[in-house]
C-alpha positions as CSV (number, residue, x, y, z in Angstrom):
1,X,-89.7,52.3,155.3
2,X,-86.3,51.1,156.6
3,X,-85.2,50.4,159.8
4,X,-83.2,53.6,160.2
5,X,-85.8,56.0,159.0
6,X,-88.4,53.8,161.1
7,X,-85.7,54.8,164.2
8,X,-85.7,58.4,163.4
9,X,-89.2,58.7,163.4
10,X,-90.1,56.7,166.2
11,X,-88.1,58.9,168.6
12,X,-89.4,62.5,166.6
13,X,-92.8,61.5,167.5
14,X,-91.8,60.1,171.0
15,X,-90.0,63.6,171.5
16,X,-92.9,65.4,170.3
17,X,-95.3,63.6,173.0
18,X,-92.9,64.1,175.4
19,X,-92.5,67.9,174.8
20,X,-96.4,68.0,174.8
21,X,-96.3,66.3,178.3
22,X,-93.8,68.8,179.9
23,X,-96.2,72.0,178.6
24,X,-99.0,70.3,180.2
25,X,-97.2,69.5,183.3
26,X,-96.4,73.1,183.8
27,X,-99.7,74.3,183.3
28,X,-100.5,71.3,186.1
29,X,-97.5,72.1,188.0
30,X,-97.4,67.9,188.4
31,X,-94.2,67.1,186.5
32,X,-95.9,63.3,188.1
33,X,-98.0,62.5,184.7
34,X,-94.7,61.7,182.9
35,X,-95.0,58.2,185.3
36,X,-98.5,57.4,184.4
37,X,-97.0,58.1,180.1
38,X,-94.5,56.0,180.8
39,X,-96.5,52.7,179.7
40,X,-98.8,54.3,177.4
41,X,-95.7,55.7,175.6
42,X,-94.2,52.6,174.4
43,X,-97.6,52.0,173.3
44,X,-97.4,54.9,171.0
45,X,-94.2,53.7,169.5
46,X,-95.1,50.6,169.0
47,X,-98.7,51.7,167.3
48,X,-96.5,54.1,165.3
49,X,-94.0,50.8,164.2
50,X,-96.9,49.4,163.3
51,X,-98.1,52.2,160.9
52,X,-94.6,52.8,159.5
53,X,-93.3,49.5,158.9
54,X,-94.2,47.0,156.5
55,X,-90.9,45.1,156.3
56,X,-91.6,42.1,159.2
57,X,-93.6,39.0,159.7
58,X,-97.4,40.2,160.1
59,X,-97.6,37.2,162.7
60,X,-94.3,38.4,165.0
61,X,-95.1,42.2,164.4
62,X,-98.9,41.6,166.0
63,X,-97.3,39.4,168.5
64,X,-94.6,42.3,169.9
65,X,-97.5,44.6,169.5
66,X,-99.7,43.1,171.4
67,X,-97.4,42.2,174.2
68,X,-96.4,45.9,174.5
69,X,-100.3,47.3,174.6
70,X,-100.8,45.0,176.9
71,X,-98.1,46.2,179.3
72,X,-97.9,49.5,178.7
73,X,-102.1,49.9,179.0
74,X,-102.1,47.8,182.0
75,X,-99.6,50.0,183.5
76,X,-100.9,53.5,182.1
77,X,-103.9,52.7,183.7
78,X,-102.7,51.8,187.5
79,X,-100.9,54.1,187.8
80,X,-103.4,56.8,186.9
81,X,-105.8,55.3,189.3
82,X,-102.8,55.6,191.9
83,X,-101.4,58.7,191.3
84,X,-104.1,60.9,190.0
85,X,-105.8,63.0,192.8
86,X,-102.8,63.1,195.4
87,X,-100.7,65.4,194.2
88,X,-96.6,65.9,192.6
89,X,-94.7,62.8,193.7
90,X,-92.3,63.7,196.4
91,X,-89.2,63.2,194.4
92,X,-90.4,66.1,191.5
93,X,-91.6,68.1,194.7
94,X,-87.6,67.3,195.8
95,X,-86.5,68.6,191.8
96,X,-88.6,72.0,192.2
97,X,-86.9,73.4,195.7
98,X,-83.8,72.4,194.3
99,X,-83.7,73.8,191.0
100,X,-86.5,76.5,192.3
101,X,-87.0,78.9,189.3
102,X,-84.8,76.7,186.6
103,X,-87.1,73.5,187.3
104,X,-89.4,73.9,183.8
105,X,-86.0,73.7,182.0
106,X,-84.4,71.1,184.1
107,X,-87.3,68.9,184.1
108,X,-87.4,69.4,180.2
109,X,-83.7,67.5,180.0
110,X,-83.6,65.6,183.3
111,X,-86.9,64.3,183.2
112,X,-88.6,64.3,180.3
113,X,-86.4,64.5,177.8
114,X,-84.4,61.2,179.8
115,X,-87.6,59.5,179.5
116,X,-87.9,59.5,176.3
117,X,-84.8,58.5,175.2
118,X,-84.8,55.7,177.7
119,X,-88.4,54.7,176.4
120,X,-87.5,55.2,172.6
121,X,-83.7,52.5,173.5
122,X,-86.0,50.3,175.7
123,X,-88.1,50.2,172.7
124,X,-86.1,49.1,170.0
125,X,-86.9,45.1,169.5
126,X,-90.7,46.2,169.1
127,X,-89.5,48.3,166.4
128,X,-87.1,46.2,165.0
129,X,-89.8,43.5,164.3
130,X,-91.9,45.8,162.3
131,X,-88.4,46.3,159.5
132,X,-87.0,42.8,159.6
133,X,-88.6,39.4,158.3
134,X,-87.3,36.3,160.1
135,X,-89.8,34.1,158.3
136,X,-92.6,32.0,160.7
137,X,-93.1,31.9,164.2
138,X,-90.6,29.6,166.0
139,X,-89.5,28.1,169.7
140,X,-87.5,31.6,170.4
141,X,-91.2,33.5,169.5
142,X,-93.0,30.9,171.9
143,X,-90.3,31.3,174.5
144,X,-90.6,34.9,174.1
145,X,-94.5,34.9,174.8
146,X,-94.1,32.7,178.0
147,X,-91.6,35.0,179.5
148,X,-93.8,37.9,178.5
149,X,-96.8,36.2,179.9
150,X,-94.9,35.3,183.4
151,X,-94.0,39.3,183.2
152,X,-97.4,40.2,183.1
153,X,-98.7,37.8,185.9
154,X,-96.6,39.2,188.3
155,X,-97.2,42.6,187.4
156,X,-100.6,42.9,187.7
157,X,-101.0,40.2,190.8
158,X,-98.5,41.7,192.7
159,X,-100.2,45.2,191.7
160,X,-103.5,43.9,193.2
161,X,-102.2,42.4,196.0
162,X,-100.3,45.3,196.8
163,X,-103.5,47.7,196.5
164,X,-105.7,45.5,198.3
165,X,-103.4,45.0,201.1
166,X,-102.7,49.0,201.0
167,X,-106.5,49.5,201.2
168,X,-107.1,47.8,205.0
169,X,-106.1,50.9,207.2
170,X,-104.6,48.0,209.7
171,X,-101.9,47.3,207.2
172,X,-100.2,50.9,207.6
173,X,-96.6,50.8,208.0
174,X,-96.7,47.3,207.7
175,X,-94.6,45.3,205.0
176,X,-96.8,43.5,202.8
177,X,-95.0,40.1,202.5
178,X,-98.2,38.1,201.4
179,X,-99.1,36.2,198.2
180,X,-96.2,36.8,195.9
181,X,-95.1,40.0,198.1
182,X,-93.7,36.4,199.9
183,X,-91.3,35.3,197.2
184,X,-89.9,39.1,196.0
185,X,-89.5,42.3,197.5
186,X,-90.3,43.6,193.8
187,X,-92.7,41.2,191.9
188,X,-93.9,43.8,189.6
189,X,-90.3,45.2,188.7
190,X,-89.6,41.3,188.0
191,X,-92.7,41.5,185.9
192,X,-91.7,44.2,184.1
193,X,-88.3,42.5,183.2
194,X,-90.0,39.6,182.5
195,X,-91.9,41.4,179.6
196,X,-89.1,43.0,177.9
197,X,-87.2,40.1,178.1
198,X,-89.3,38.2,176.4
199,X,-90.1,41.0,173.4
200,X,-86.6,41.0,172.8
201,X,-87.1,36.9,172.5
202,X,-89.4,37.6,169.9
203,X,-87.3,40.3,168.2
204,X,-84.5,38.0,168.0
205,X,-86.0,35.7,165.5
206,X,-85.8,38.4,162.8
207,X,-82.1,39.6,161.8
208,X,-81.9,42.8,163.4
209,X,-83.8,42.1,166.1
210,X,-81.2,40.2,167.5
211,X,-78.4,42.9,167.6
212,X,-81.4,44.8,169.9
213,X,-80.1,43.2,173.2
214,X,-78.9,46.0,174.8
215,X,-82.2,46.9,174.8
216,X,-83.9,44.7,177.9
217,X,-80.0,44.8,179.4
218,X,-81.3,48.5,179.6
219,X,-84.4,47.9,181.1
220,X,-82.8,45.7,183.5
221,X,-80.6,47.9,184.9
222,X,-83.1,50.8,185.4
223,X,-85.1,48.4,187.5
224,X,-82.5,47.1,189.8
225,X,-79.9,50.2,189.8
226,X,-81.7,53.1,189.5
227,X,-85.5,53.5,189.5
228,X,-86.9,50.5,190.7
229,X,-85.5,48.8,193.3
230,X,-82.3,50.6,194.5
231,X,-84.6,53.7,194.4
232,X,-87.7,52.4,196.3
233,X,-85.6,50.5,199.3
234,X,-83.4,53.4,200.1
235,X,-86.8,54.7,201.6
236,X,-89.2,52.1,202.1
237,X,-86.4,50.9,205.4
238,X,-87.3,54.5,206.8
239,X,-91.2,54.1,206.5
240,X,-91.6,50.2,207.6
241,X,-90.1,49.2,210.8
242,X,-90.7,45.4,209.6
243,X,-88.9,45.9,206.4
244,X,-85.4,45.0,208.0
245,X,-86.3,41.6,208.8
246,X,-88.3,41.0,205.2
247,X,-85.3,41.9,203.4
248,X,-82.9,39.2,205.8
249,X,-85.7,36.2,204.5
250,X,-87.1,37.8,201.4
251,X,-85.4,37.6,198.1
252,X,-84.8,41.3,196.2
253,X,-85.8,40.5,192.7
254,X,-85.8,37.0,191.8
255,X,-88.5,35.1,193.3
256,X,-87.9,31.9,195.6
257,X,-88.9,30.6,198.6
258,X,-88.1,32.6,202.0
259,X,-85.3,32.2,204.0
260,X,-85.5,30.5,207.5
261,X,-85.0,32.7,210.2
262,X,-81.6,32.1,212.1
């Protein structure tokens, strides 16, 4: 299959997930479950790439592959075991008074729909791999696993930290800024741009793989500018009395040490 038709069909079957998703979130009235898909669905495309293609390198096509079940698993499965059992996240609940009776169709378009064109973009090096040959592994596929690897380290120990720290009822409204909570503000939205950083790294050892870079550019930008960070710390000042002072001696994204305190 070519790299076109592989595309196409990658973002049919994405659609058709998606669309799937929305029914069920009605019938739930929880348009939340598209977060817990989010991982899980990159998964799909890449499993899909996998079936479809036959074009790359069997060694850099497990290697994306891999990376990407890793992550999107991982991910699936926290935020299930965050989010299921307590109810539509507040900013859907926020959706459904404002729309009222036009929020199944505007969540359709705005939210799912959005999602999966974001997922099927953000995805495009994993696909990639699976059409183009860019002969054995190299330094850029090595590079690519490191920065993949430090991605998913700070994902799931921040994650941990995060929940166990969130689990002593003495911690609440406090700011965690403990293990690596003390270097970021966000180590698991750094982890998470870490990964598709370092796919893309892998992706550009094959021809069109390369030309893929506005894929993790993407990603990038939804975590600082619009879901992630910018998102989360409009909020989180409102909630945490503490947070103030954090954000003065704590870095936002990149991790380094603290600042001193004037």
């Amino acid at each position: 299959m070519d790299a076109p038709t592989l595309f196409a069909a990658a973002l049919c079957l994405c659609a058709a997930a998606m669309f799937a998703l929305w029914i069920a979130s009605l019938a739930l009235r929880d348009a939340s479950i598209v977060d817990i898909f989010w991982g899980p669905g990159f998964v799909l495309i890449a499993g899909a790439a996998w079936w479809l293609g036959a074009g790359g390198d069997a060694e850099r096509r497990a290697l994306a592959s891999g990376i990407v079940a890793l992550w999107g698993l991982r991910l699936g499965a926290y935020l299930a075991w965050r989010n299921i059992g307590r109810g539509e996240d507040p900013r859907y609940q926020a959706m459904r008074r404002h729309h009222g009776s036009r929020f199944p169709l505007a969540s359709l378009f705005t939210v799912f729909g959005l999602q999966c064109l974001l997922m099927w973009f953000v995805s495009l090096p994993v696909q990639a791999v699976h059409v183009s040959p860019g002969g054995p592994l190299s330094a850029l596929d090595a590079a690519g696993v490191m920065l993949a690897g430090i991605g998913l380290f700070f994902e799931t120990v921040g994650d941990l930290q995060l929940a166990r720290f969130r689990a002593n009822p003495a911690n609440a409204n406090r700011v965690m800024d403990r293990g690596l909570w003390h270097y970021t503000r966000h180590p698991n939205y750094f982890g998470d741009c870490c990964v598709w950083w370092g796919v893309y790294a892998i992706a550009a050892a094959t021809p069109l793989g390369v030309w893929t870079i506005l894929s993790p550019i993407a990603m990038t930008w939804l975590l600082l500018r619009v879901s992630g960070v910018a998102l989360l710390e409009r909020s989180i000042g409102k909630r945490r009395p503490e947070y103030a002072s954090y954000v003065a001696r704590t870095s936002a994204f990149f991790p380094r040490p603290p600042r001193r305190a004037a």
